[in-house]
Backbone as CSV, one residue per row, in Angstrom:
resi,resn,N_x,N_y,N_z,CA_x,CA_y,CA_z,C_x,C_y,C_z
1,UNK,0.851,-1.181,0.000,0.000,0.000,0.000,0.890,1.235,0.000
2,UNK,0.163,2.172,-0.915,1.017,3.404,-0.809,-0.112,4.506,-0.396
3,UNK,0.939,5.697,0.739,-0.463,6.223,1.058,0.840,7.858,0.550
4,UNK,0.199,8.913,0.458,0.891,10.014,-0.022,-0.132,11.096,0.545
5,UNK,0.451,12.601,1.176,-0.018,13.284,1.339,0.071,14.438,0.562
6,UNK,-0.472,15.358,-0.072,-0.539,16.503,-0.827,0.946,17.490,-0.180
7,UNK,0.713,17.917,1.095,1.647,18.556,1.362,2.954,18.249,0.984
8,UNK,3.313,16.727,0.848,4.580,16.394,1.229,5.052,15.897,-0.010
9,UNK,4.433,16.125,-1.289,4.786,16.367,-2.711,4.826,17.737,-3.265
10,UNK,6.419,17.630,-3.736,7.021,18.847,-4.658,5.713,19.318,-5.527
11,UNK,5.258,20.647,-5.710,4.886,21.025,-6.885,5.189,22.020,-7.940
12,UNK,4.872,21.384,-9.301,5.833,21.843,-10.536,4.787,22.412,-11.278
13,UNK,5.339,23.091,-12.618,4.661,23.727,-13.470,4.701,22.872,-14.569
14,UNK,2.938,22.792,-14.866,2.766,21.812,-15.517,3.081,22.146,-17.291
15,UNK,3.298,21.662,-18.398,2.870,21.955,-19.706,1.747,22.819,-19.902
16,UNK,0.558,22.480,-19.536,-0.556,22.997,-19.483,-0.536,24.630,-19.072
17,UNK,0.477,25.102,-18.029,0.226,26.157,-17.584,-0.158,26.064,-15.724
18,UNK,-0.634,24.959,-15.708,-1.013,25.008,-14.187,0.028,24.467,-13.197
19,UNK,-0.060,24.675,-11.916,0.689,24.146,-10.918,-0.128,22.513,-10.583
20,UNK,1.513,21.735,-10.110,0.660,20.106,-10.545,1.304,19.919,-9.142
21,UNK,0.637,18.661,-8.241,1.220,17.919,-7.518,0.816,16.583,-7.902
22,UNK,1.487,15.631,-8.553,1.109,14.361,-8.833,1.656,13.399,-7.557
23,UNK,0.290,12.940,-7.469,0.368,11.732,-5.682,0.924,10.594,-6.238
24,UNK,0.133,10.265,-7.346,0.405,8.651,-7.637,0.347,8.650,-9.379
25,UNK,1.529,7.754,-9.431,1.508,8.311,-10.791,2.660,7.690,-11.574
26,UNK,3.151,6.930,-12.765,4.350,6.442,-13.091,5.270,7.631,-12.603
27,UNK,5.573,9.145,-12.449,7.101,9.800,-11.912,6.815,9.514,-10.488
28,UNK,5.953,9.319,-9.756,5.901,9.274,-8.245,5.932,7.712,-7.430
29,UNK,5.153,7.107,-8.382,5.067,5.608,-7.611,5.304,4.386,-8.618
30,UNK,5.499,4.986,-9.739,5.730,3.746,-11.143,4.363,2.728,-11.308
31,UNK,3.257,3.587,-10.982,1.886,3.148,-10.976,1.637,3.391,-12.956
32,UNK,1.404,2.296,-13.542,1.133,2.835,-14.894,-0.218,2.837,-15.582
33,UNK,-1.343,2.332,-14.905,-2.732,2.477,-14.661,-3.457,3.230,-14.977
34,UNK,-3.041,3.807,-14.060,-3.626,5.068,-13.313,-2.530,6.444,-12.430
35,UNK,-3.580,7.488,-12.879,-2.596,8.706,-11.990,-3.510,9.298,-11.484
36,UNK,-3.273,10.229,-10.333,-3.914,11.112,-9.664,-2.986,12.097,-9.231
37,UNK,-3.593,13.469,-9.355,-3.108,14.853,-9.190,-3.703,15.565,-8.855
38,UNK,-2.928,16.875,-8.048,-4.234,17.789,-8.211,-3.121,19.402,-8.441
39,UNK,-4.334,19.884,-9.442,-3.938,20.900,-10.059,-4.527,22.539,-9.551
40,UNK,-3.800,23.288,-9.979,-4.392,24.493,-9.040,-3.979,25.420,-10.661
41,UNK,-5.454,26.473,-10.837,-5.171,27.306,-11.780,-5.793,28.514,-10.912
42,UNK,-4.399,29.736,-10.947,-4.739,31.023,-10.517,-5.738,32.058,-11.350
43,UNK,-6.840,32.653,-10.154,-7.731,33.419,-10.426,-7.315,34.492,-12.134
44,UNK,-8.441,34.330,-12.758,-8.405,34.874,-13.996,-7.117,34.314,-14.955
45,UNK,-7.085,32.964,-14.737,-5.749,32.882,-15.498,-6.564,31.511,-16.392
46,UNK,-6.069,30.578,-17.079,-6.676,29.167,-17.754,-5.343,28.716,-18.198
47,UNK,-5.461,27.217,-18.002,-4.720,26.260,-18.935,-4.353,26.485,-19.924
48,UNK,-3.417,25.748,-20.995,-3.376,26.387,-22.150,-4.049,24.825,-23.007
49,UNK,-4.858,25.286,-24.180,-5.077,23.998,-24.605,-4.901,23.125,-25.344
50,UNK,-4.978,21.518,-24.654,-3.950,20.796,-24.785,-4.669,19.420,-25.128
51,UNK,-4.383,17.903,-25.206,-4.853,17.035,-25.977,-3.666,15.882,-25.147
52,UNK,-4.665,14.487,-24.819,-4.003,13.820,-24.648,-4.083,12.116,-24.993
53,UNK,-3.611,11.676,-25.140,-3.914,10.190,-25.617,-4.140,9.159,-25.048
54,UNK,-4.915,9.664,-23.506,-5.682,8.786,-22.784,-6.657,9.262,-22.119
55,UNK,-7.881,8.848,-21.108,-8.979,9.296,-20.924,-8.066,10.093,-19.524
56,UNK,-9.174,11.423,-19.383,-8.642,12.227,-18.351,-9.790,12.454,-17.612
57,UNK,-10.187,12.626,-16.140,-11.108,12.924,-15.296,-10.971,14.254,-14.294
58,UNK,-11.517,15.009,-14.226,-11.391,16.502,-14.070,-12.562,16.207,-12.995
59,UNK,-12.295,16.378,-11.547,-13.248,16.808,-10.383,-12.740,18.146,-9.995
60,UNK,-13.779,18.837,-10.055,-13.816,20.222,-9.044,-13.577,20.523,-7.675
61,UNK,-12.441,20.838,-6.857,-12.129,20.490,-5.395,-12.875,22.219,-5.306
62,UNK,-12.406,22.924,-5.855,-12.808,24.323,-4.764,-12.294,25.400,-5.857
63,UNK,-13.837,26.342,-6.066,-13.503,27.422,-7.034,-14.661,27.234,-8.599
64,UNK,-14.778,28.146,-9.147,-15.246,27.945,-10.010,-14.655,28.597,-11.552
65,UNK,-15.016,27.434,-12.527,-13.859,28.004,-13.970,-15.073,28.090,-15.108
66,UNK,-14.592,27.963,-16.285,-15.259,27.708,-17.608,-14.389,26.465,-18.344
67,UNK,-14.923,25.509,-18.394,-14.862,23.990,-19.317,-14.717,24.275,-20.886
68,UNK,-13.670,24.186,-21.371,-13.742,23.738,-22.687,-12.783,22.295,-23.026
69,UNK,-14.156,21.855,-23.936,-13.885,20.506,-24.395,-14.433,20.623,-25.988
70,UNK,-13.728,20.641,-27.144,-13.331,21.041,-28.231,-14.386,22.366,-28.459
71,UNK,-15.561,22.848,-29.132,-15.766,23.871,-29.148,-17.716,24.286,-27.927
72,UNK,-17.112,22.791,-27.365,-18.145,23.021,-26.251,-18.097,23.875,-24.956
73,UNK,-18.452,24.708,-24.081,-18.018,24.986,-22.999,-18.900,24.778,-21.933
74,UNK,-18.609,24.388,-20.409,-19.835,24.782,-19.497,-18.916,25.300,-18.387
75,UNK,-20.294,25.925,-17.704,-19.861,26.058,-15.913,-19.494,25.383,-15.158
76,UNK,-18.501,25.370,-14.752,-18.027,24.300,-13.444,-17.935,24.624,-12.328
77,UNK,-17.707,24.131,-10.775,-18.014,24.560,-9.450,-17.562,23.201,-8.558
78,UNK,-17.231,23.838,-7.690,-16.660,22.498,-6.518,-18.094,21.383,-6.824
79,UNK,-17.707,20.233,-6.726,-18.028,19.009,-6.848,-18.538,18.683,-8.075
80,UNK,-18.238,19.257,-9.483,-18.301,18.776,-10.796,-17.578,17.789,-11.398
81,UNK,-17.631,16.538,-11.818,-16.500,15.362,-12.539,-16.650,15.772,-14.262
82,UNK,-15.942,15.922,-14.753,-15.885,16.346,-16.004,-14.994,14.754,-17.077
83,UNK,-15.728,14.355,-17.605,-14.929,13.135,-18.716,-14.444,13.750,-19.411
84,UNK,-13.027,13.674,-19.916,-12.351,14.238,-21.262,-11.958,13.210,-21.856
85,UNK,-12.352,12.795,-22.917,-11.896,11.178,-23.374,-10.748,11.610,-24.360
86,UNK,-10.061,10.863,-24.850,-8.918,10.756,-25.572,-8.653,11.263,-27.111
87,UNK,-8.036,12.333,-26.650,-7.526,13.231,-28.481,-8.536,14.407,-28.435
88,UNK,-8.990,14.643,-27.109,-10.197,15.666,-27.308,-9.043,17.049,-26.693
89,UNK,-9.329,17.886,-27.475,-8.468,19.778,-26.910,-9.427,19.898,-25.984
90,UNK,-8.939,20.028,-24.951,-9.530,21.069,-23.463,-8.446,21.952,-22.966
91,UNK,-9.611,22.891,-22.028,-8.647,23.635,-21.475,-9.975,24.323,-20.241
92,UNK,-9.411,24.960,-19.065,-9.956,25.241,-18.168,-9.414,26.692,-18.077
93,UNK,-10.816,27.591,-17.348,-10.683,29.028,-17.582,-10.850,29.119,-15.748
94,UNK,-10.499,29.993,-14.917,-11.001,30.507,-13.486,-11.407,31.688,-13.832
95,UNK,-13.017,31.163,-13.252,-13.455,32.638,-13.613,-13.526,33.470,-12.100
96,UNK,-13.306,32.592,-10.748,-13.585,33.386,-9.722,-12.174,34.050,-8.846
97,UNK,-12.239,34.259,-7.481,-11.820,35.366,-6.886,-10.217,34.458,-6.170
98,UNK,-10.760,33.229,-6.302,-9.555,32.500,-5.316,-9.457,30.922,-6.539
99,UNK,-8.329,30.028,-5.844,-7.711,29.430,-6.970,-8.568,28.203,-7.491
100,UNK,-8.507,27.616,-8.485,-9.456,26.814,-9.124,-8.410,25.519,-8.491
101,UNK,-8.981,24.732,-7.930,-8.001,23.474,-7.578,-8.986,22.380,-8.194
102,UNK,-8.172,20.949,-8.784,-8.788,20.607,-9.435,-8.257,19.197,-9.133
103,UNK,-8.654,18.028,-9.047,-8.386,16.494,-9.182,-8.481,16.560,-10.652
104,UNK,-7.192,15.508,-10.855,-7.018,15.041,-12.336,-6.780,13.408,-12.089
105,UNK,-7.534,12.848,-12.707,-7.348,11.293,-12.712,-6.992,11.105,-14.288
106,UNK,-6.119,10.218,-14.947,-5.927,9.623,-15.828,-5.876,7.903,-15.755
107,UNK,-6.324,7.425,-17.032,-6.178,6.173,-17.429,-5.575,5.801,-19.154
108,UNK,-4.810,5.415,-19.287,-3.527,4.750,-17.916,-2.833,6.185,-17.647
109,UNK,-1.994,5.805,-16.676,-1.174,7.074,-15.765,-0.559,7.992,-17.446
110,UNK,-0.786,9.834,-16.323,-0.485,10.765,-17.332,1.179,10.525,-17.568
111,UNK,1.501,10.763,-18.928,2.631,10.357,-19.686,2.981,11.859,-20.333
112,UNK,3.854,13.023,-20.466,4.103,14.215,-21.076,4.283,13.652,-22.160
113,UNK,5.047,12.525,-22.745,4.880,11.943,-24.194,3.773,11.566,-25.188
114,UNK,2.697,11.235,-24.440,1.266,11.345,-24.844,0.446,12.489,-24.536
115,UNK,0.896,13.846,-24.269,-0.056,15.129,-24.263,1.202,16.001,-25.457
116,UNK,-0.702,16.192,-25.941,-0.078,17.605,-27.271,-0.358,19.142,-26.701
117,UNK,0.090,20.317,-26.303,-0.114,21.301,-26.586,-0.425,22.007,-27.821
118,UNK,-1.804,22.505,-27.723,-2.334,22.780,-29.205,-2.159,24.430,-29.323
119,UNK,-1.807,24.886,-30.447,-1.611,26.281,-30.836,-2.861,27.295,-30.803
């Protein structure tokens, strides 16, 4: 069993633009499955958007943004799960006052070799 606490993982700047702490994850535990993270995007700022070649799961911890998933968008808010399935451009907007923190689950675990940054 592996147990990991948020605090006690380094966090980096992701491709995307956001700040990442990955818990579990092939760079953290050589888990290749599955990953879990959680991401934090500062007030009035968004992701940049990006594309990846496995399914991605987006829960809302605290804050509210704008969802885009290719030329769809919605409202999001603490306790939203968002599916991004595979090869789809997303990107996340904060539209409020304090930071958008966000759970990211991937299947199998996120790989920077399998995400595109799109122009």
């Amino acid at each position: 069993m592996i147990v990991k606490r948020v605090e006690d993982c380094q966090p980096f700047k992701a491709v995307d633009g956001s700040t990442v702490v990955e818990l579990i994850g092939l760079a953290t535990t050589g888990t290749r499955e599955i990953s879990l993270a959680l991401a934090w995007v500062e007030p009035g700022k968004a992701t940049i958007p990006h594309k990846h070649e496995f399914t991605e799961i987006y829960l809302i911890a605290e804050g509210e943004g704008l969802m885009h998933l290719g030329a769809e968008k919605w409202k999001v808010s603490e306790g939203d799960a968002i599916l991004i399935p595979p090869r789809h451009i997303h990107h996340i907007e904060n539209l409020g006052s304090r930071k958008l923190a966000i759970w990211c689950i991937c299947t199998p675990a996120f790989t920077i070799e399998k995400t595109t940054i799109e122009k």
